[in-house]
N, C-alpha and C positions, 0 to 999 in steps of 0.2 A: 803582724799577721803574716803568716807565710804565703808564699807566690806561688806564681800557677798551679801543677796540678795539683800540686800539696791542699789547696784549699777544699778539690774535689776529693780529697781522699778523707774516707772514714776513719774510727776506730779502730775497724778489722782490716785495714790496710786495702780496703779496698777502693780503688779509682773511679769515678767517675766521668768516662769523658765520652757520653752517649745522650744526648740529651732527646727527650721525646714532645713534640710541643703540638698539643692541640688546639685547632684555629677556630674549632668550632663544638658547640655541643649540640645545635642541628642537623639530622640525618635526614636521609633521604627514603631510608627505609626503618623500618619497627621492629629490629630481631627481637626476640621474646628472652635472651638471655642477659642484652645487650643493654635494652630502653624499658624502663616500665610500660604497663598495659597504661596507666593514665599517662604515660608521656612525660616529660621534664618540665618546671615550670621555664616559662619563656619570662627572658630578664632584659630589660633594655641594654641597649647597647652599649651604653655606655662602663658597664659592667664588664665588660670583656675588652681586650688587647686591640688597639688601633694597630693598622699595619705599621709603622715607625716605631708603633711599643714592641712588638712581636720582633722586630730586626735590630733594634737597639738590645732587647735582654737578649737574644741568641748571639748579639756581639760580645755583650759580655760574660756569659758562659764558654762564647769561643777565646776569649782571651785568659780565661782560667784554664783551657787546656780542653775544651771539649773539644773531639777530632769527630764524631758524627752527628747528625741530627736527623731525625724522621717527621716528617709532619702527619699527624693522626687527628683525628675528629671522636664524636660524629663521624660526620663525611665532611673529609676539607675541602673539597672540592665543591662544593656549593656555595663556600663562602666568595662572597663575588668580586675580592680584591686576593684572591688564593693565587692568579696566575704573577701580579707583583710579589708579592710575598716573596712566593716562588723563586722568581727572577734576582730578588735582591739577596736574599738566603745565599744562592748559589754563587755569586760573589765570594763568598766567604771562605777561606782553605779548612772546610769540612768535608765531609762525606755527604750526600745529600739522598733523601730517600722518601718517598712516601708510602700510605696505607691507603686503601681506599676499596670502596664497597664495587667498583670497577666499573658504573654506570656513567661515570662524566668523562672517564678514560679518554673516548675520540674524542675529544674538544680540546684535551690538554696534551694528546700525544707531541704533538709536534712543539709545544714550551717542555716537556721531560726531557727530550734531544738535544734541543737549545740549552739548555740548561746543564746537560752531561747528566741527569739524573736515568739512569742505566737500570737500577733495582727498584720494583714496583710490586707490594706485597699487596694480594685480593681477597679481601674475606668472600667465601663460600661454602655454603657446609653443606650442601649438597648438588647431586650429580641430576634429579630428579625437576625439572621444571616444578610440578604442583607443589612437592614438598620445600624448594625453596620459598611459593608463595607462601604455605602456610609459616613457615621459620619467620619472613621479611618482614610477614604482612602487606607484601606489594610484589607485581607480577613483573620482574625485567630480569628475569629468567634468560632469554635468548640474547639481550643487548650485553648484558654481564659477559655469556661465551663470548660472542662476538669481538668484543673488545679484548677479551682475554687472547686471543686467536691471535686479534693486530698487533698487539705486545709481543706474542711471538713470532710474529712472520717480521718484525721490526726489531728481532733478536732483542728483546728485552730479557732481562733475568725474572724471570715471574715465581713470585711465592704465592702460594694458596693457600688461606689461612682456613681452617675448620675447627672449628670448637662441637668438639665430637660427643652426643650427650645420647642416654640408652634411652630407648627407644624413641629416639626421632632419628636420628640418622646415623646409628651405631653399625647399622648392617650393612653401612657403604665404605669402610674403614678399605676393605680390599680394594673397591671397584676403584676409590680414589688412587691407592697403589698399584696399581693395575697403568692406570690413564701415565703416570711416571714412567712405561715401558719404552716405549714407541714416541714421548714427547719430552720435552727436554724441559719438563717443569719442574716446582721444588715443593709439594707437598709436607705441610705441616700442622701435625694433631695437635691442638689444645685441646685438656683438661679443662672441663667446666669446673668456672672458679666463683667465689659468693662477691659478690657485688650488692647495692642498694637496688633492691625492687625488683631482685630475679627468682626471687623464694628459691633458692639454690637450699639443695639436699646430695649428700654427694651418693645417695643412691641413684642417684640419674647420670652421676659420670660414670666415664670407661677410664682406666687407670693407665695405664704405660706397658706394663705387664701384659694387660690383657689385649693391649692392640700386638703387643709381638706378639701373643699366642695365634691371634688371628690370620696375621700374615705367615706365622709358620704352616698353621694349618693348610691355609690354601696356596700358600709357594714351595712351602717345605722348608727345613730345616736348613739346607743350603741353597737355597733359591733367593735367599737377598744377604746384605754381609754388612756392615757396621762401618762407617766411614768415621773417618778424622772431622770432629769439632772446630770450628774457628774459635779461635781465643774468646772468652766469654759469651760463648754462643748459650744460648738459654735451651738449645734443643739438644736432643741425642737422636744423631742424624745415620740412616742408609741410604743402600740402595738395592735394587733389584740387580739380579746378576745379568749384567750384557742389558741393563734398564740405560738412558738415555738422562734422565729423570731423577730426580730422590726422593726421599720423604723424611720426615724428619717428627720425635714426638717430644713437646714442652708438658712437661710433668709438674707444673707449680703444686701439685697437693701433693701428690702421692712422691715424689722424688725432687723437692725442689733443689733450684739451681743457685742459691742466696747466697756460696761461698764462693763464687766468680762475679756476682752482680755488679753492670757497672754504669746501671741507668739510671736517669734521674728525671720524672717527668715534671713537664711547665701545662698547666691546663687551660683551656681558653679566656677565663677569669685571670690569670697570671699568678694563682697558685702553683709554690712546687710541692709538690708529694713523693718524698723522697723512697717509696715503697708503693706499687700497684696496690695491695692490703693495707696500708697506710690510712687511718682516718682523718689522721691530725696533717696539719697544711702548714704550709710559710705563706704569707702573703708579698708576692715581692710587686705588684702590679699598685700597691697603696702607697708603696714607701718610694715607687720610682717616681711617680707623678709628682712626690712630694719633694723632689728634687734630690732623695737621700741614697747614700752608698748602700746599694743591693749585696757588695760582694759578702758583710761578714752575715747578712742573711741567709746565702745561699752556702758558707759554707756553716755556717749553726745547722742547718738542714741536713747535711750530707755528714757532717761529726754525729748528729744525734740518729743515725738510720742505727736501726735494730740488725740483729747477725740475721734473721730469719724471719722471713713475712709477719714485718713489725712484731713482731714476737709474739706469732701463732705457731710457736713451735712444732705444737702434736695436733694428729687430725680432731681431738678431742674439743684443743680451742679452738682450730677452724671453724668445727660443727656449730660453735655454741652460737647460734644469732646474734645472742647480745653483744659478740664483741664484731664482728663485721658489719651488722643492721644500721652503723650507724655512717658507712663510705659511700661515695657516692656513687650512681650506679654509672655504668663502664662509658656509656655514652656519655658523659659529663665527667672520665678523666682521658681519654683521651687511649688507643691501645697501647 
């Protein structure tokens, strides 16, 4: 079998050394794109990664050649051995990173410093107190700012994740780019994507296209300008002219990014799903208890990834239910 990254890399020559691991599929809040309205079934515990499982397979993903990891949920931060985790993760000569709905933020700022964890990504899809209640289904609207505030006066890299959908919070696409002038944050548009139990119709997304057109309209034509990608960056990133800030737009439908991909997520069951769009799983969390070599697992996984969202090539197969209806929905992989 070949060595290190060779084992992460695909068919298409693409590498994998990004690994995304979620600790949890319990949130804190209800987004309605995010979690079904009945909610996920709750599975004993025993069903999901002990913290020693969680840091043994991120070891051995690191010794295949993974250089980052992100921890995503749910919300990981509720999980109540999150702050070890954390601590022992960062050990590790990766990159270290999390996502999080930005409600537990004060309680864990000071283990993110400890830890040298610097880049701290916040879901928010709205600027609007009431309308984030109705999106969350729970009202911490002001603790969310708040926190986001203390990340930045504690010079943290702050990303703001929105997942931009028409007519719920399509008309604040500007006001968000706007807030990048005068603040030194990093705005980024997701594309509403089909998930298990979000009734996703892509008439309710806004495409990529039409967030530039919006920002042209209200900055003008030369009033923001096109910045430099990092290497496998999944967005197409700007900025505002003399902006402090950026924003950045992830187009998974309507322009995706599948021929730099170079993540591979582990979900809080110890599935990896080698594609967000991905139905089909590996199970590596069965065969480690059972004392067995996870490596030609994880890399069967990453050999058999598809060139293009598991091979939803055309918006025609995205549309079609039957072939997504059956993934799970976003709070149970993890972002």
């Amino acid at each position: 079998m070949p060595q290190g990254t060779h084992i992460l890399k695909d068919r298409f020559g693409r590498v994998h050394d990004y690994l995304r691991i979620s600790l949890t599929e319990r949130c804190n809040l209800r987004c309605f794109y995010c979690m079904p309205l009945e909610g996920v079934p709750l599975r004993p515990k025993e069903h999901f990664m002990r913290t020693e499982e969680v840091v043994s397979i991120a070891s051995t993903f690191v010794d295949l050649g993974v250089k980052k990891i992100r921890l995503t949920g749910g919300e990981p931060l509720i999980r109540k051995d999150a702050e070890n985790i954390i601590r022992q993760l960062s050990a590790l000569p990766v990159k270290l990173g999390i996502t999080t709905n930005g409600i537990l933020v004060d309680r864990y700022i000071d283990c993110f410093e400890a830890c040298e964890i610097r880049s701290i990504n916040v879901s928010l899809d709205s600027l609007m107190r009431d309308r984030v209640a109705a999106i969350t289904r729970r009202d911490y609207f002001d603790r969310i700012m708040s926190n986001i505030q203390m990340l930045l006066d504690r010079d943290f890299h702050v990303k703001i994740n929105v997942v931009v959908m028409r007519g719920t919070n399509d008309d604040e696409v500007t006001d968000f780019i706007e807030w990048t002038r005068q603040t030194p944050i990093h705005v980024r548009f997701i594309e509403f994507m089909p998930f298990g139990g979000n009734r996703w119709e892509w008439k309710n997304g806004v495409s990529l296209d039409e967030i530039l057109s919006r920002a042209t309209e209200r900055f003008g034509p030369f009033g923001f300008e096109r910045i430099t990608d990092s290497p496998n960056d999944t967005a197409k990133n700007y900025r505002l002219k003399g902006g402090r800030g950026t924003f950045a737009i992830i187009s998974s439908v309507t322009n995706p990014f599948c021929d730099t991909c170079n993540r591979i997520r582990l979900t809080a069951d110890g599935k990896i799903k080698n594609c967000l769009f991905s139905n089909s799983e590996t199970d590596l969390l069965t065969a480690f208890r059972s004392g067995k070599d996870i490596k030609p697992l994880i890399a069967d996984a990453v050999l058999n990834k598809k060139a293009v969202r598991s091979g939803m090539n055309t918006m025609e197969q995205l549309s079609d239910s039957d072939v997504h209806s059956d993934n799970r929905s976003m709070v149970s992989i993890g972002g």
